[in-house]
Wavefront OBJ file of the C-alpha trace (Angstrom):
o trace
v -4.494 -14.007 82.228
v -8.178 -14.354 81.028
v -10.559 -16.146 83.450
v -11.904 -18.947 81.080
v -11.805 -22.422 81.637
v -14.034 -24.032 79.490
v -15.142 -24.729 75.870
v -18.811 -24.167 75.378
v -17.609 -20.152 73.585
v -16.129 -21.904 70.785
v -17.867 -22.962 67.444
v -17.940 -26.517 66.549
v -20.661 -26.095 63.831
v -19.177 -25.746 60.395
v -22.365 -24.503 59.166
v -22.822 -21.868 61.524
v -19.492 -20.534 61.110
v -20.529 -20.691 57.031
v -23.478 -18.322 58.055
v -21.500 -15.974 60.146
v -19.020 -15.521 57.179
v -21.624 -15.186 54.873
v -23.392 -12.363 56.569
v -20.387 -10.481 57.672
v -18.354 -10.612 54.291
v -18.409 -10.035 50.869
v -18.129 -12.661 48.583
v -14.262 -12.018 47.965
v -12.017 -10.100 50.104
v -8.003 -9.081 49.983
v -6.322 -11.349 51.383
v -3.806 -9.228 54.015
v -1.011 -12.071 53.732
v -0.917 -13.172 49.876
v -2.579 -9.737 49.084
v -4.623 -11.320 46.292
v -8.261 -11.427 45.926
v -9.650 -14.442 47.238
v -13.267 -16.271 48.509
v -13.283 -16.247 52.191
v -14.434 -19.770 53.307
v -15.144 -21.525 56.352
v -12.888 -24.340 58.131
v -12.643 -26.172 61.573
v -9.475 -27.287 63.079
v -8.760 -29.719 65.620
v -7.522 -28.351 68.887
v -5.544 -31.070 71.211
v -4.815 -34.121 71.004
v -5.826 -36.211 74.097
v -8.774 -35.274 76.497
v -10.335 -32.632 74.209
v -11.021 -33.839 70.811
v -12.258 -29.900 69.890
v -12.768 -28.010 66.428
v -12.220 -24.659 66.382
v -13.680 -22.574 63.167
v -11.914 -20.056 61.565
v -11.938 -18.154 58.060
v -9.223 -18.627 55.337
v -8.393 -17.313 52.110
v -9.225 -19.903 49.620
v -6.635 -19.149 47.059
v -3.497 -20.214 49.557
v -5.444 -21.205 53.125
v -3.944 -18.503 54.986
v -6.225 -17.837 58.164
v -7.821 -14.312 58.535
v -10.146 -14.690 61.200
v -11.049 -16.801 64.139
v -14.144 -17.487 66.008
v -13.400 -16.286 69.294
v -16.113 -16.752 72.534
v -19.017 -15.503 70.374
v -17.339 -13.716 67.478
v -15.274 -13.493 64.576
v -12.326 -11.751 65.684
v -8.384 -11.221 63.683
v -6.022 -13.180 64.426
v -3.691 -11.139 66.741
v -6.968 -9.694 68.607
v -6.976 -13.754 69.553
v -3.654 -13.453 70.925
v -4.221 -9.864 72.811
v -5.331 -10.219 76.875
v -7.811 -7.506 78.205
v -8.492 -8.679 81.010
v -5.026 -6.946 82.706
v -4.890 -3.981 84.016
v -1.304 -3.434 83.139
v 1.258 -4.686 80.327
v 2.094 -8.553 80.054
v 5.503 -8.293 79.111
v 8.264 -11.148 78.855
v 8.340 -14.892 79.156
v 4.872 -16.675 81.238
v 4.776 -20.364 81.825
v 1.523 -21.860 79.880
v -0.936 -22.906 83.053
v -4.720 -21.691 81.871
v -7.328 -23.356 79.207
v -6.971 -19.972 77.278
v -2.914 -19.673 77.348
v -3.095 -23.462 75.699
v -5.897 -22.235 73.159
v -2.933 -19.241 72.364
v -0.097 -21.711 72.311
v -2.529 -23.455 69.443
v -3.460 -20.093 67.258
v 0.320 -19.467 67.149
v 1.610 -22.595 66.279
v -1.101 -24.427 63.823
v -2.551 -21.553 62.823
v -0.314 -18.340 62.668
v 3.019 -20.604 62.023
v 1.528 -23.517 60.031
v -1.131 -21.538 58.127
v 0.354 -18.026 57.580
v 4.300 -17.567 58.131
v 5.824 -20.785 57.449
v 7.538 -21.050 54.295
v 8.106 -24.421 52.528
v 11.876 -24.958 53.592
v 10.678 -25.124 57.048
v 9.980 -27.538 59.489
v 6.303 -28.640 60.387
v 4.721 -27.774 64.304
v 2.202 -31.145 65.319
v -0.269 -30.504 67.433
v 0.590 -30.064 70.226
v -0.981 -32.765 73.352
v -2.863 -30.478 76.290
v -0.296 -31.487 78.752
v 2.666 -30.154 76.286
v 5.049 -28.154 78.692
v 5.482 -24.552 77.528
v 5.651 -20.530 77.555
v 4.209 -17.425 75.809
v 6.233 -14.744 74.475
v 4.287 -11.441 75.812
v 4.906 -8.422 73.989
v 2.610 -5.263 75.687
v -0.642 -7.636 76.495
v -0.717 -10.030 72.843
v 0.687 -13.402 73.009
v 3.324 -13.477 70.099
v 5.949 -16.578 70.704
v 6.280 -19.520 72.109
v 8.360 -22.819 73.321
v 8.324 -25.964 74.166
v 10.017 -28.296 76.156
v 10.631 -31.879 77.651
v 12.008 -32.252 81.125
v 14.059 -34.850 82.128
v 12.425 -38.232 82.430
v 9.456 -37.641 79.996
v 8.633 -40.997 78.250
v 8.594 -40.189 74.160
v 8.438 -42.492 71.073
v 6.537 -45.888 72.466
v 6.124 -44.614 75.716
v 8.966 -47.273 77.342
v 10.965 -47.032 79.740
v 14.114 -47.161 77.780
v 12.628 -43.764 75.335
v 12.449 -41.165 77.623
v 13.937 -37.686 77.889
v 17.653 -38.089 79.881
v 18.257 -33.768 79.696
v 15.629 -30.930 79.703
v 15.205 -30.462 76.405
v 13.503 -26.885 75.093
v 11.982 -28.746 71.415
v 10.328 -25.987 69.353
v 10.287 -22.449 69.470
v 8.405 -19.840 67.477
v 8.380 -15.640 67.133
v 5.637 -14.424 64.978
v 7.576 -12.167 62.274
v 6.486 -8.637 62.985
v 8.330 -9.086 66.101
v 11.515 -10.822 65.183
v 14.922 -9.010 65.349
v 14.189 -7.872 68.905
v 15.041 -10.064 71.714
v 12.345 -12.284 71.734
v 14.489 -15.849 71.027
v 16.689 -14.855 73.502
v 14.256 -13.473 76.279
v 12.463 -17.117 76.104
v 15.859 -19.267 75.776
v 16.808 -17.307 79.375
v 13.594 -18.443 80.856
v 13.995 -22.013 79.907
v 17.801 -22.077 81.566
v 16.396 -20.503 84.571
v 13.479 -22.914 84.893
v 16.033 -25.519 85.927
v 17.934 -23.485 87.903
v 21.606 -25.058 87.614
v 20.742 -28.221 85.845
v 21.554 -29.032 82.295
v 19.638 -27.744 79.764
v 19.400 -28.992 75.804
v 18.391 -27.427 72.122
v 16.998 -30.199 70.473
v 19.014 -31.184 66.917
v 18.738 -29.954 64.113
v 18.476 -26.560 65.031
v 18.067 -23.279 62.325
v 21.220 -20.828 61.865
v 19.255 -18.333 63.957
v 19.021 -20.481 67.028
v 22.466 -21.587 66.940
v 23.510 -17.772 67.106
v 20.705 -16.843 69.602
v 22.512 -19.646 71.645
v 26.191 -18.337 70.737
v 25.444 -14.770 71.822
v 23.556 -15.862 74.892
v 26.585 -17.721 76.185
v 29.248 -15.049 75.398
v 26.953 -12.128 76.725
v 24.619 -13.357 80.081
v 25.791 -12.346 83.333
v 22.764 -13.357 85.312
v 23.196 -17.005 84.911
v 25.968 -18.511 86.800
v 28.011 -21.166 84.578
v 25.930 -20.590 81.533
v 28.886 -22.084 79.682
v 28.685 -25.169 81.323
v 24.929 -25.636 81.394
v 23.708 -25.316 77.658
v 23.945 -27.858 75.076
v 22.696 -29.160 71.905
v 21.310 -32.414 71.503
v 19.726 -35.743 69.367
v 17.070 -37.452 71.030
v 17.080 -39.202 74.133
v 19.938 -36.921 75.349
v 22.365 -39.218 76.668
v 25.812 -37.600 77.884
v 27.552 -38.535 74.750
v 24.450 -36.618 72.712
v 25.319 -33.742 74.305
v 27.446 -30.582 72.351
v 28.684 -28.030 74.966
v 26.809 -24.795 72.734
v 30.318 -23.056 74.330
v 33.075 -25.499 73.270
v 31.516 -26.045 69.606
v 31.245 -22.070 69.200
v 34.770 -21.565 69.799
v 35.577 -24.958 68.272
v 34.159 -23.676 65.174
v 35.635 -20.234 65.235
v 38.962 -21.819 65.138
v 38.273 -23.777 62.201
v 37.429 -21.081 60.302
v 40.370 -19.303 60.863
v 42.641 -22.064 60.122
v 40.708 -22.584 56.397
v 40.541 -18.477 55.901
v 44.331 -18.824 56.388
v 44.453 -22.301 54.292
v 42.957 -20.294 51.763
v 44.415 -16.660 51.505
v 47.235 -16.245 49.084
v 50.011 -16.839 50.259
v 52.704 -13.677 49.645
v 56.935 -13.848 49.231
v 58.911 -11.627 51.438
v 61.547 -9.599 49.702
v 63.817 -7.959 51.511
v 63.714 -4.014 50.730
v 66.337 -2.635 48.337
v 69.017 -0.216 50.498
v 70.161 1.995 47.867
v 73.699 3.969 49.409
v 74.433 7.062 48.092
v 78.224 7.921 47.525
v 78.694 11.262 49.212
v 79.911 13.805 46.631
l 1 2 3 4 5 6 7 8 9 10 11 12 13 14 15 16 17 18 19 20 21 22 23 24 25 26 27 28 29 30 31 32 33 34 35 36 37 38 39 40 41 42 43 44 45 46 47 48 49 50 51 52 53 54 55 56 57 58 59 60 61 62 63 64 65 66 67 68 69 70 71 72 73 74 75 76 77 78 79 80 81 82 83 84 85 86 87 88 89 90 91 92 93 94 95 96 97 98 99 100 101 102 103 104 105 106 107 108 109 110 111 112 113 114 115 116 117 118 119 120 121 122 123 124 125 126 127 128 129 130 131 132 133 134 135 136 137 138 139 140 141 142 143 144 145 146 147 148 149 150 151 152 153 154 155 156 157 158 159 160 161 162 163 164 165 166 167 168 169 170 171 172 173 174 175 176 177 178 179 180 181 182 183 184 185 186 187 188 189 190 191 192 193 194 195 196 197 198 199 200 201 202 203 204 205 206 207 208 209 210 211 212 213 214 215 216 217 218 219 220 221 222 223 224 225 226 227 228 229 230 231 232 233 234 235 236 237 238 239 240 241 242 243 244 245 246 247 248 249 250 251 252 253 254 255 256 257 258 259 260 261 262 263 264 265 266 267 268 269 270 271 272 273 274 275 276 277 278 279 280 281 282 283 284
């Protein structure tokens, strides 16, 4: 991944990210998500939560705050150019642990600013920001950083930070596919990585989870041959994770297969056998 470890490319001046937008754009611009036109204006953000208290500017659409550009080491740059690596020589491809200053800046673009600016829709569920020592993985798709999760391992203190609130299953907690590359594989390449992580231990969902994750899950469990016991290892699960929080993903698929069948038969009409007419024909 890119060799940069430090924070000194990124603009913390709201003014001079005002001036940079002012010389490089017109006064209004099409916006290329609500595809209205709006005034492009400058904002900072706050990257991290702990250590680094760092803004980082970008420019938004004022009609509806959706981020078009950010300003990346030295210049404004779209978002996705952001998330693309050049410094490989070859194709990132699949599912990389997060372990470099400018992986974590990539976790952040995709879920405060791609997710929480630009893709997520009212009806869903808000991403915090995330701490610098959050544990999770990129989603590669050829060299551009385009998904995410995150996860707790067993033992992390949560809540108040006592003894008694901590984390009693590896627990995978959010997870994110930017929507030009849904619908092929992604969900399920990352939800592999995180079993394999543990390598035989149990391994959680964290409650509630969308209709799409429960059926990423499903088809996992019914289709992977490269885990052993994959039946046995995944779960859902409420917070702290205790053994009686735990819902086999396996056992509840097929539990609620059979339940529908029972109310599809509950509730098809039922039909009266007659026994067939046998008409005999006197031989003339």
């Amino acid at each position: 991944m890119d060799n940069i470890d430090n924070w000194s490319y990124l603009s913390n001046d709201e003014c001079t990210a005002k001036s940079r937008i002012t010389d490089n754009c017109d006064d209004t611009n099409l916006c290329e998500y609500c595809h209205e036109s709006s005034k492009i204006i400058a904002k900072n953000v706050q990257i991290f939560q702990q250590n680094h208290l760092v803004n980082i500017s970008i420019a938004i659409c004022e009609n509806r705050g959706h981020c078009l550009e950010v300003y990346w080491f030295g210049q404004w740059k779209a978002l996705f150019d952001c998330l693309f690596d050049q410094s490989q020589s070859r194709n990132i491809e699949g599912v990389y642990e997060v372990d470099s200053f400018i992986d974590r800046l990539r976790l952040f673009l995709l879920a405060n600013v791609l997710y929480m600016m630009n893709e997520r829709a009212s009806d869903e569920p808000e991403f915090t920001n995330f701490p610098e020592t959050q544990n999770a993985a990129l989603l590669w798709r050829e060299n551009t950083a385009v998904g995410f999760y995150t996860y707790h391992t067993k033992g992390t203190i949560f809540g108040a930070k006592t003894v008694h609130e901590q984390w009693h299953v590896n627990n995978l907690d959010t997870i994110f596919v930017a929507k030009q590359y849904r619908q092929k594989g992604g969900a399920m390449d990352m939800l592999r990585h995180f079993i394999k992580t543990f390598n035989g231990e149990r391994v959680a969902i964290s409650l509630p989870a969308t209709t799409a994750m429960i059926k990423v899950c499903e088809t996992l469990v019914e289709s992977c041959k490269d885990i052993v016991n994959i039946k046995s290892l995944l779960f859902y699960c409420q917070a702290p994770g205790f053994d009686d929080q735990l819902i086999n993903v396996y056992l509840n698929m097929k539990l609620n297969r059979k339940r529908k069948h029972i109310e599809q038969e509950e509730t098809e009409p039922k039909t009266i056998y007659k026994k067939p007419y046998i008409i005999m024909l006197k031989s003339m």
